[in-house]
N, C-alpha and C positions, 0 to 999 in steps of 0.2 A: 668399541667391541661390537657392540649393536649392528654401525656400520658393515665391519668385516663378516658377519654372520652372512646378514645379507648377502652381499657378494658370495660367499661360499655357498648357498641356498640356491643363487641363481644357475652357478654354474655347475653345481649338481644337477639340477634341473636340467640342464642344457646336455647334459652328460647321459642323463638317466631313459631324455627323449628324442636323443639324437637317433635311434636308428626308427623313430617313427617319421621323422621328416627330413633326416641328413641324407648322402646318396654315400655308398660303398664304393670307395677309390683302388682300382687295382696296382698294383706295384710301380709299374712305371708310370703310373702319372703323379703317384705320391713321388716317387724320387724327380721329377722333373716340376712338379708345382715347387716344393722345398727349395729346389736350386734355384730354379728363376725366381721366385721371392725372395730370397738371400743377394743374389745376386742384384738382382733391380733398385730393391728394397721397399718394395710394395707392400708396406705395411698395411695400410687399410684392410687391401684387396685379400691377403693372407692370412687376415681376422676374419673376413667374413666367409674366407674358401673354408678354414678350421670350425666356423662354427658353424656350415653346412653339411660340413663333413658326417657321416657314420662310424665314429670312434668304435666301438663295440665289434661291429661285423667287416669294418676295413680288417680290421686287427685278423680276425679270423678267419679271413680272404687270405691275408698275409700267411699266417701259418699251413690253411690248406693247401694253397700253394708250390708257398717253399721256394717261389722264385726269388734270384737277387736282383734286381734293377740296378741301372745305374743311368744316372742323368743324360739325358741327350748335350752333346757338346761340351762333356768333358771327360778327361782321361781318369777310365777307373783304376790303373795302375796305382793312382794314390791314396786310395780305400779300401781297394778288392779285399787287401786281406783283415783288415778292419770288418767289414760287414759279413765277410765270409762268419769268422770267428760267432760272431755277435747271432747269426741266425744259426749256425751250428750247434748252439751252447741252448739257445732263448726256442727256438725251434721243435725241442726236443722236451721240455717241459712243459706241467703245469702250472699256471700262474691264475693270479689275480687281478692281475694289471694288464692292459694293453700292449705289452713288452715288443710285438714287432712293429708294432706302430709308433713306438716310444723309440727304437732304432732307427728308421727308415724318416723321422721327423729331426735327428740328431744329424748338426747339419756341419759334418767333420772337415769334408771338404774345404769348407767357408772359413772354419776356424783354421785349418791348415796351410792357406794361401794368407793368413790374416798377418798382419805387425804387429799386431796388439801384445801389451804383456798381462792385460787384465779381464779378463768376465765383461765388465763395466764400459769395455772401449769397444766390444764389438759393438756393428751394428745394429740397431733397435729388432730387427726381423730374426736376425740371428739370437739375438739374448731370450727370444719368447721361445724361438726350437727348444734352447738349450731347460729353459723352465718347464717347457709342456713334457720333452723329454724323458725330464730329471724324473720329475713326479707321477710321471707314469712306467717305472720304472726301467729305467736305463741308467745301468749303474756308475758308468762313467760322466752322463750327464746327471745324475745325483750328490755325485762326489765333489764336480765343480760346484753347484749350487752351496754345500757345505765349505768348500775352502773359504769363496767366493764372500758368506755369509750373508749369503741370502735368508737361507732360514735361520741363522742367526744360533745354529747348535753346534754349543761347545763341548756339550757330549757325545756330540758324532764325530768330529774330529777325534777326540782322543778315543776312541772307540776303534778308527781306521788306523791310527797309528800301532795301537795294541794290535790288534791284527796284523797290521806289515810287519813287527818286531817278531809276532811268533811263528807267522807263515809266508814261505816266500811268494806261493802265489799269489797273497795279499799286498805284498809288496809290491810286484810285477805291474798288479790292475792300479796299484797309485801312482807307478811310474808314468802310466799312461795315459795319467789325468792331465789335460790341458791346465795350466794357470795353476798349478800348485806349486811352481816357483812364488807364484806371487802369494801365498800364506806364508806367516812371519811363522809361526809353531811345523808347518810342512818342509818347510825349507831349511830348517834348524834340523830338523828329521832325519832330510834326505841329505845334509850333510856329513851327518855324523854317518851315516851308514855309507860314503863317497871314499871314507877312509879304510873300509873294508875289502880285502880282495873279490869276496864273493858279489858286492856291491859290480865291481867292476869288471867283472864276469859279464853279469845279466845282461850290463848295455853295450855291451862289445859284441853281445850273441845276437844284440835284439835288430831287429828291420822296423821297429816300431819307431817313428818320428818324435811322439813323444818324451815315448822313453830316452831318445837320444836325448834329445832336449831340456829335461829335467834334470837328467843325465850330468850337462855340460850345465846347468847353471849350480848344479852340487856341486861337482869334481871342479870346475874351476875357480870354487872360491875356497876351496882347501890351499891353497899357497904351493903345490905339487902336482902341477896337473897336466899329464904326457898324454892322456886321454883326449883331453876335451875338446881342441881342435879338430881332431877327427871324427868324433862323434858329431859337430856340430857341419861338417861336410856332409855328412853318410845322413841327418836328416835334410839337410839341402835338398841331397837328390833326392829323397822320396818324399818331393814337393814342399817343403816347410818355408814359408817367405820370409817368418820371423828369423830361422838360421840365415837366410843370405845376409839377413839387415844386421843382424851379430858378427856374422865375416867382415862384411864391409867397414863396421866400426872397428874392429880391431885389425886393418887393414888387408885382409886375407883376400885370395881371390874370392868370388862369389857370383850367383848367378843372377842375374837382373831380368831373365824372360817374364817371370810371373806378371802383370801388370802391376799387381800392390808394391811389390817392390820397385819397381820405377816411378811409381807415383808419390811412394814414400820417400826416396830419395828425389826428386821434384820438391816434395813437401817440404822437408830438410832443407833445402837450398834456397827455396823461397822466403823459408822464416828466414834464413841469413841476411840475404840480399834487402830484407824489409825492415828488419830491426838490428841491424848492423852495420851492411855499409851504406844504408839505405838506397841500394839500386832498383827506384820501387819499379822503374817497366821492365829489369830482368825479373824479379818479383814476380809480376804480372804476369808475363810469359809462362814461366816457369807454375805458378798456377794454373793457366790455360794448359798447359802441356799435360797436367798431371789431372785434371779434367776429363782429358779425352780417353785418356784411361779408365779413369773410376768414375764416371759419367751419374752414377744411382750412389755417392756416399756423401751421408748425409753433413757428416764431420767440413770435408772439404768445401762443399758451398758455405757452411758456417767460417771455413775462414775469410773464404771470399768477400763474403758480404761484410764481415766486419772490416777487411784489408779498403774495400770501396767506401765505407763511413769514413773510415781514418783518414783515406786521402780526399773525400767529400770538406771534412771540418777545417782538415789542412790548406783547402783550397790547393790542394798541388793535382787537378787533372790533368794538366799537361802533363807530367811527369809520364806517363803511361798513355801521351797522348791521345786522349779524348778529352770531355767538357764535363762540367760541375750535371749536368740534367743526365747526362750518361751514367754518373756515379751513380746517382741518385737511383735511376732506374734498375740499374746492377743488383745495389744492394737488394733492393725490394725485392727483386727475381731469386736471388739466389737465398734470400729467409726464405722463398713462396716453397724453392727446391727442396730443400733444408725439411722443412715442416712437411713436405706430401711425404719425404722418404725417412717419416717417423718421428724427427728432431722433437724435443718437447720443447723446448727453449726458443723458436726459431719466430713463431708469433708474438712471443713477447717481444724478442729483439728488435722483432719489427715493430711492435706498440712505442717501444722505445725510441725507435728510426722516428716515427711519425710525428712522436712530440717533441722530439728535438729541431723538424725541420718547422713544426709550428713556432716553436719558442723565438726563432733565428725567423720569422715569419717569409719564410719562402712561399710563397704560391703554389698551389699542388697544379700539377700537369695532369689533364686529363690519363696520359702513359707513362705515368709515375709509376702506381701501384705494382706493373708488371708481372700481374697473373693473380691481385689478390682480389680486384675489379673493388677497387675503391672509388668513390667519387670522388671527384675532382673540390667541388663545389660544396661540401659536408664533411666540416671533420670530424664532428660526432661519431656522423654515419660510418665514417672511417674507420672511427677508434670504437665505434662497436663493433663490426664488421670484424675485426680482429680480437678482439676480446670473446666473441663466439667460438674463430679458428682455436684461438686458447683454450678455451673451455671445453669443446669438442672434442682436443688432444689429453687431456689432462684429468677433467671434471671437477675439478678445485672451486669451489662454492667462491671462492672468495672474485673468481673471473665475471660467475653471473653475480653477484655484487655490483662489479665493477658495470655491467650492461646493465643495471635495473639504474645505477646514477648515472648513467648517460642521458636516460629517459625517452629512448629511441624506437622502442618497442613498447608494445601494450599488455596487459597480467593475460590473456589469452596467448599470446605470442610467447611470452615468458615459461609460461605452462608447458607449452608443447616442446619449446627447445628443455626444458629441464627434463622431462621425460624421455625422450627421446634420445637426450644426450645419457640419461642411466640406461637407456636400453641398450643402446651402440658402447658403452662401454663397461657395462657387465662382465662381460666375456672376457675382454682385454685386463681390466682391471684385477678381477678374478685370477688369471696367469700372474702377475707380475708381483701382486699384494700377497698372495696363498700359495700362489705355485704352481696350481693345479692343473 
């Protein structure tokens, strides 16, 4: 408790003196830093753009304004009426909270081209929008945070339920919540009300992808469902990648322009070929193919590099023609990837890479490491070296443990990385722990 106080202290703080030393973002560079963070998945850099930022008087830049932005190099056709709505409604009031900065950091888009079916599976840069968001009110990113349980209220849910039961426009705003298919008590909800005509009314009138979308995971698991195929096309087209990948599994036409969707189907094909008919160089390929795609996703170099362990231990390089030092180097590269675009798991993987090739006592190669700049000649030095990356990512007392028994640093050195590292993740920890 102690802990969390803390953290919540800090980041008030951060909150309360940002507009004496943050800088005021006008509209379009807030909607174009969000995208290219989401997109790249430049975590760090979008930690420390948010905690430069001037929360307070962006905000109110924003509502003087009154402008919508919309990201350079992408089609707003698949928001416009999203953000329209949202500054129309939020624009026009007074508030408490940050509310257009809380919209314009809500990063729709991202989740709209996404496959995901959960909160949990977007990527790291994306799930922090969706928390800074939530909590500064934006009520559709608040809603998920509640399916989601994040905040872990079970009073809020039944609270929104009560509300959709007795008003349709409450209904409306939960149809349009991302990932309340995936709530066991939401989805029980939206079923029983899928059996209603007026239910199916609402998603037949709506242009909302969402809605569609909810829509079709209610309505088609009623056992009667003439609807749901069509709604689940009519969000297709107003850009949803999750609907193509629902088409495509229940064989329907579908559209594969979006990149995620051809990476996810790459994805798909890849696990086949690798844990099935084990064709591991189509495997391979078909990895590399869906790479060039999603180039910034952190998921996909974690498969990579575990797929190049496997076939490291297997001794089967050939298979994917190259050599055992090549695997070797891959995997390394692709934790290094993994872990710059957020992964929290990606340093350890690799802590674990390392002592595995110690145990099998391989020889490290000076261009082993591949981007984590380990020594060649020191494995200590190695396995603190990466126990730091862990620590950095995460702040888990138990990583500087782990650097204090290596013995590779001295109690000044230890000091400053321990400070240093509550400084740099104050902020961060703050969002994900609180909310906030």
């Amino acid at each position: 408790m102690r802990k969390v106080s803390f953290f919540l202290l800090v980041f008030l703080c951060v909150l309360a003196f940002s507009h004496i030393y943050g800088s005021v973002r006008s509209p379009h560079e807030f909607a174009d830093k969000v995208h290219v963070c989401c997109s790249q998945n430049k975590f760090d850099e979008f930690l420390r753009w948010l905690k430069e930022s001037d929360i307070p008087n962006t905000n109110r830049r924003l509502k003087e304004e009154g402008r919508i932005a919309f990201a350079a190099g992408t089609d707003p056709g698949f928001y416009r009426n999203w953000k329209e709505e949202y500054y129309a409604y939020f624009g026009t009031t007074n508030q408490t909270k940050p509310f257009l900065f809380a919209g314009e950091i809500y990063p729709f888009i991202h989740i709209l081209q996404s496959t995901v079916l959960s909160f949990y599976e977007l990527s790291p840069v994306a799930r922090i929008c969706v928390l800074l968001s939530g909590k500064l009110g934006n009520p559709v990113a608040g809603d998920i945070l509640h399916f989601e349980d994040v905040d872990g209220s079970e009073s809020a849910i039944e609270g929104i339920l009560a509300s959709a039961s007795a008003d349709e426009g409450h209904l409306v705003r939960l149809l349009q919540t991302p990932f309340a298919w995936n709530n066991i008590k939401i989805a029980a909800f939206l079923k029983d009300r899928a059996k209603e005509p007026r239910f199916i009314e609402i998603v037949k009138q709506s242009h909302h992808p969402f809605i569609l979308l909810n829509g079709y995971f209610a309505d088609s698991e009623t056992g009667s469902s003439p609807h749901a195929i069509g709604w689940l096309n009519e969000a297709m087209h107003l850009g949803s990648a999750l609907a193509s990948i629902r088409l495509q599994r229940i064989g329907n036409p579908f559209n594969d322009v979006i990149p995620t969707v051809k990476a996810n189907l790459l994805m798909q094909r890849s696990s086949g070929y690798r844990y099935s008919t084990l064709e591991r160089r189509k495997a391979n390929e078909d990895y590399l193919a869906a790479l060039e795609l999603i180039p910034h996703d952190p998921l996909l170099h974690m498969e990579i590099a575990g797929f190049y362990k496997d076939l490291w231990l297997a001794e089967a390089s050939g298979e994917i023609m190259t050599d055992q030092k090549t695997l070797i180097q891959g995997t390394f590269y692709h934790y290094k990837e993994a872990h710059e675009k957020g992964d929290g798991e990606a340093a350890l993987e690799a802590i674990r890479f390392l002592k595995l090739l110690q145990k099998e006592k391989v020889a490290l190669l000076p261009d082993f490491s591949a981007g984590w700049g380990l020594p060649s000649d020191n494995i200590l030095e190695s396995l603190t070296l990466l126990y730091e990356a862990a620590y950095k990512r995460r702040d888990e007392p138990v990583f500087l443990d782990r650097i204090k028994e290596l013995n590779q640093r001295n109690p000044a050195y230890l000091e400053s990385l321990l400070r240093n590292t509550l400084l740099a993740a104050n902020f961060r920890t703050s969002i994900f722990r609180l909310g906030i």
